[in-house]
C-alpha positions in Angstrom: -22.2 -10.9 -4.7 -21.9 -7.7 -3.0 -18.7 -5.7 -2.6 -19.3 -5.7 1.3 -18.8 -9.4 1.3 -16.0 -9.7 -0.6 -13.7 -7.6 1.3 -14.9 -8.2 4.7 -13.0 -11.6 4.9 -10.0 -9.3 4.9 -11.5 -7.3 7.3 -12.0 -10.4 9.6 -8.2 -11.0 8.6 -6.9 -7.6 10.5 -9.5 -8.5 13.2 -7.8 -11.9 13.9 -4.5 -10.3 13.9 -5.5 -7.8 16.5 -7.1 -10.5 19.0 -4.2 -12.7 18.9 -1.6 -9.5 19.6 -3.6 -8.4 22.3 -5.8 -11.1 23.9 -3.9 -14.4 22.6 -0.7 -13.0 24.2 0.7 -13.4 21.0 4.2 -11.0 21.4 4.5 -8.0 19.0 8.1 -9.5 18.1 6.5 -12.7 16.9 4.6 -10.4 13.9 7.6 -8.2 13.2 9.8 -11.4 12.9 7.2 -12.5 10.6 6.7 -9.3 9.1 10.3 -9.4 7.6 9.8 -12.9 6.4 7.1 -11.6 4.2 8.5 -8.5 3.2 12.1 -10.4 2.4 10.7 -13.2 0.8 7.2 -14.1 0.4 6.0 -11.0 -0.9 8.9 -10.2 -3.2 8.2 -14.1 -4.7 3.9 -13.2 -5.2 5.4 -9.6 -7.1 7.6 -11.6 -9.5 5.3 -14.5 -10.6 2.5 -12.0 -10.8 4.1 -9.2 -13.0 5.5 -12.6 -15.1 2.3 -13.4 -15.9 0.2 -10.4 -15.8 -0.2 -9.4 -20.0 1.6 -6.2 -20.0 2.6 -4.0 -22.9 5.2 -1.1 -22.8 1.5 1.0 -23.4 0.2 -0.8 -19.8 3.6 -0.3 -17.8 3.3 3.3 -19.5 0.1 4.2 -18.3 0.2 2.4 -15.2 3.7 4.7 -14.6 2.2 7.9 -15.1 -0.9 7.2 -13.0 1.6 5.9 -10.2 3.5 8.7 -10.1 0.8 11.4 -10.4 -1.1 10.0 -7.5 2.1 10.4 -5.8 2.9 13.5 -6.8 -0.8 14.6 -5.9 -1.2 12.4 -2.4 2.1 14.9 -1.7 0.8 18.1 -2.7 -2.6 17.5 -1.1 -0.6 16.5 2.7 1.4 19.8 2.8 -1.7 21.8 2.1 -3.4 19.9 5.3 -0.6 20.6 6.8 -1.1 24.1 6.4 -4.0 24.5 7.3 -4.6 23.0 9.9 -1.2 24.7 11.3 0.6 21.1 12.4 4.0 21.0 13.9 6.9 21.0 11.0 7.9 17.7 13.0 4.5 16.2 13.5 3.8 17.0 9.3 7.0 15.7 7.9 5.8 12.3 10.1 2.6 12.4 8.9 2.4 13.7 4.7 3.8 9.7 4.2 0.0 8.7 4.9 -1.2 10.5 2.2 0.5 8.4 -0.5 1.5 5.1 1.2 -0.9 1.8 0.6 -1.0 -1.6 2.1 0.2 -3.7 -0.4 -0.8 -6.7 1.5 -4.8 -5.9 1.8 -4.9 -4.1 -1.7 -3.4 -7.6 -3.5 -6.1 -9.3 -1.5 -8.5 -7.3 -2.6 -7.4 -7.0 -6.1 -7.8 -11.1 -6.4 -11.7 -11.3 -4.4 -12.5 -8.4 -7.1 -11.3 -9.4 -10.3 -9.7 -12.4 -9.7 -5.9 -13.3 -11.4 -6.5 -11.0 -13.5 -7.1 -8.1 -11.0 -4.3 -9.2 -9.0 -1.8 -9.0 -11.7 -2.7 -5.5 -12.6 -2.9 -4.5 -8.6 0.6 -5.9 -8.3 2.2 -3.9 -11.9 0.6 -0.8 -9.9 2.4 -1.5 -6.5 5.8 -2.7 -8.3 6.1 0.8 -10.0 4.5 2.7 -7.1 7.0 1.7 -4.7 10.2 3.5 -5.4 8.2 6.9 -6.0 6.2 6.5 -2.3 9.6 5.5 -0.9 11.6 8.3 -2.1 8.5 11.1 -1.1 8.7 9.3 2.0 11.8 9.9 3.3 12.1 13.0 1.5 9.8 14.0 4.0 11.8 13.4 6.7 15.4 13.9 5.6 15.2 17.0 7.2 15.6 14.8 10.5 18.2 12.3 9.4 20.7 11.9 6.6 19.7 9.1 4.3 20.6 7.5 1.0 17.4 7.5 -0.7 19.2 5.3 -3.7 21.0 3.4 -1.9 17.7 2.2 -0.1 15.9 1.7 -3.3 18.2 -0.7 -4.7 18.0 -3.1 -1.5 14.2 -2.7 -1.6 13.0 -6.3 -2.6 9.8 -5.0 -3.3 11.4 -2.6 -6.0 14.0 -5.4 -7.2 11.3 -7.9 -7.6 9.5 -5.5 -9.4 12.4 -4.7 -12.2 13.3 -8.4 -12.3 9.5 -9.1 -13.5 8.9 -6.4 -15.5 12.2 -7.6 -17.4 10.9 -11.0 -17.6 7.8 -10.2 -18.5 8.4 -7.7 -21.7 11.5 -10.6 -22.4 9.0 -13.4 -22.8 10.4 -15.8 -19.8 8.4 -18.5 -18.9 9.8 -20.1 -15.4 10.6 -24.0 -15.4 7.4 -25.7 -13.6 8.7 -26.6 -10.0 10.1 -22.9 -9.9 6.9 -21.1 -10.7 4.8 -23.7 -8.4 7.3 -22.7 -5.5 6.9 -19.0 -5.9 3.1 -19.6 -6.1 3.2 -21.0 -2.8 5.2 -18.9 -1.4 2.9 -15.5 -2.7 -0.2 -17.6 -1.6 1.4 -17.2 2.0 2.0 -13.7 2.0 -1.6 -12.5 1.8 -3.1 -13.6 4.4 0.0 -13.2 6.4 0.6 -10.5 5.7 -3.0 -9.0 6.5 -2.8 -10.8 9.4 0.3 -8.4 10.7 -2.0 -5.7 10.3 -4.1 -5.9 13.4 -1.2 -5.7 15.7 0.1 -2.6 14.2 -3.1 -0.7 15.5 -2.4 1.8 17.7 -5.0 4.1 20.0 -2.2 6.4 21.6 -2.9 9.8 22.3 -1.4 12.8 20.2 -3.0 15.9 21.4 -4.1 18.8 19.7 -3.3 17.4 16.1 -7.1 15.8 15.4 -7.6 18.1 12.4 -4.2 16.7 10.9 -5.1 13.3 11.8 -8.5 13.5 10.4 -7.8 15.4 7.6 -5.0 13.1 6.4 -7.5 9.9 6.3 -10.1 11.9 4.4 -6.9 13.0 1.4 -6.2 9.2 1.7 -9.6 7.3 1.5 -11.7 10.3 -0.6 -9.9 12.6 -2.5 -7.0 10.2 -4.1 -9.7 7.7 -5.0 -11.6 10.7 -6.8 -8.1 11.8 -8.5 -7.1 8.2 -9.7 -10.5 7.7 -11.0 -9.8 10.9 -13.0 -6.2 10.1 -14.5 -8.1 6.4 -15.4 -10.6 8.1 -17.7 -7.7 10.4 -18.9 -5.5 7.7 -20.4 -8.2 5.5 -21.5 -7.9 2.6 -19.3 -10.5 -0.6 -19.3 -12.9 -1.4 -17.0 -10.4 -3.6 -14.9 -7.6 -1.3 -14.8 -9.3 1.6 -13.7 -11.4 -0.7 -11.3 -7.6 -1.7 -10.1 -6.1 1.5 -10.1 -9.4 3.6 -8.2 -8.8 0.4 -5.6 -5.1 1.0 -5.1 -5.9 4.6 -4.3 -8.4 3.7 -1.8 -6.8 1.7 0.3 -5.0 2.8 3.9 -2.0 3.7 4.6 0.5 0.8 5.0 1.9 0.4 8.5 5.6 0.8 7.4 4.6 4.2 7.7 4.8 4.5 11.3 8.2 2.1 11.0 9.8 5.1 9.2 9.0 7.8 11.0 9.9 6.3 14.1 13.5 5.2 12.6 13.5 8.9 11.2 13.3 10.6 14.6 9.7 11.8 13.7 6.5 11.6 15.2 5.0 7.8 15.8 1.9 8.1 17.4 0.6 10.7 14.9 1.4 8.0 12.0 -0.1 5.5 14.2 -3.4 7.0 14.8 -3.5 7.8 10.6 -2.9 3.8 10.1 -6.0 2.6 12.7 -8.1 5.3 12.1 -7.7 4.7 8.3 -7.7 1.3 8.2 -11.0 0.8 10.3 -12.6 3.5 8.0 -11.5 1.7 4.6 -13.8 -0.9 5.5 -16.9 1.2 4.7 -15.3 3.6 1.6 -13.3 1.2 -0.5 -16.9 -1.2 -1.3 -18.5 2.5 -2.1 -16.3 3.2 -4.2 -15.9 -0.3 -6.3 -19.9 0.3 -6.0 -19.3 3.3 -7.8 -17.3 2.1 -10.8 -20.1 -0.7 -11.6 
């Protein structure tokens, strides 16, 4: 089957999402209500039975580390340098250098499953586990500058990053959940996909920000081009199978996540720069993440 058709359900996902926001009537405060009860609880529930089970070996959760962290690290690098230049406001850049390096968990677990099925999905969600407390400390990094914030203290309420720890733990521990708890938590994760891709569609956001199309632009090509190319490199560096790299080249290719915008809003930054990043990227990742999968075959 071809890539194209696998993701595109997702696609139609987003799609949905956006046509009941904006021509259902659907409030925006019904998807950010339900936006918390995915990121509180359904989501956290699909990371911990999926890192459970996922056959990891202090070598895997190694690799997978450095390969988290240096796409990080590089998404970082490569933002600043746009920044410069294309000569954006300090204010508009500080907003912005987030989307270089954040993912949407929700559409890259989705992904990870219609691609390589359990499997995939397990691996996908070892990558976002140990990805998110590097992304979230660059992030605000970023921004600090604006606002005072206690980067640990944020980390250790993240449930994505607790969830994370608490299956990792299990996992290299050999626990094995009684039945009725695993089958709940199963549920629970099988909600939070298409949910959770769902609440994308909402978050897509036309508005204006003058001036700053070479930024914009030029922040979505780092995102969807160059950290693909880069993750695809580290892969063949530390050796990884044909899944994992397939897994880990996906996870760089997909769009910024829209908790992006969330934080530089809360941050005293710029919103609709972040904004137009999210939509643009998102509607372009429809077209460059089945190249690339098409690539790796």
């Amino acid at each position: 089957m071809s890539i194209t058709w696998l993701v595109l359900p997702d696609f139609l996902l987003i799609l949905l999402g956006w046509a009941l926001h904006h021509k259902a009537g659907f409030p925006k405060a019904f998807f950010t209500e339900l936006e918390k009860l995915i990121y509180y609880v359904l989501f956290p529930a699909l990371l911990l039975q999926s890192i459970l089970k996922a056959p990891i070996t202090a070598t895997t959760a190694g690799d997978m580390l450095i390969a988290a962290a240096g796409l990080a690290g590089a998404g970082y690098l490569m933002a600043l340098l746009v920044g410069r230049l294309t000569r954006a406001p300090s204010i508009a850049l500080a907003s912005s250098v987030q989307c270089a390096f954040r993912f949407n968990t929700y559409l890259g677990l989705a992904l990870a499953y219609g691609l390589g099925g359990a499997a995939g999905q397990s691996i996908m969600a070892l990558i976002v586990g140990l990805s998110v407390p590097i992304v979230n400390v660059l992030a605000v990094y970023a921004l600090a500058r604006h606002q005072k914030t206690n980067i640990l203290g944020a980390l250790i309420r993240n449930p994505l990053f607790l969830s994370t720890i608490a299956g990792l733990a299990g996992n290299l521990g050999g626990l094995e959940l009684p039945g009725p708890i695993d089958s709940t938590l199963g549920r629970l994760g099988a909600s939070a996909i298409a949910l959770g891709i769902l609440c994308i569609g909402p978050s897509l956001s036309w508005q204006a920000s003058r001036n700053l199309g070479a930024l914009i632009s030029s922040m979505v090509l780092v995102r969807l081009v160059a950290m693909p190319a880069i993750a695809w490199a580290t892969g063949v560096f530390l050796g990884l199978d044909a899944l994992n790299l397939q897994m880990l080249v996906l996870f760089a290719a997909l769009p910024c996540a829209t908790t992006a915008y969330v934080l530089a809003v809360r941050m005293g930054g710029n919103g609709n720069v972040v904004s137009l990043i999210i939509s643009a990227g998102t509607l372009a990742s429809a077209i460059t993440i089945p190249i690339w999968m098409n690539l790796l075959r």
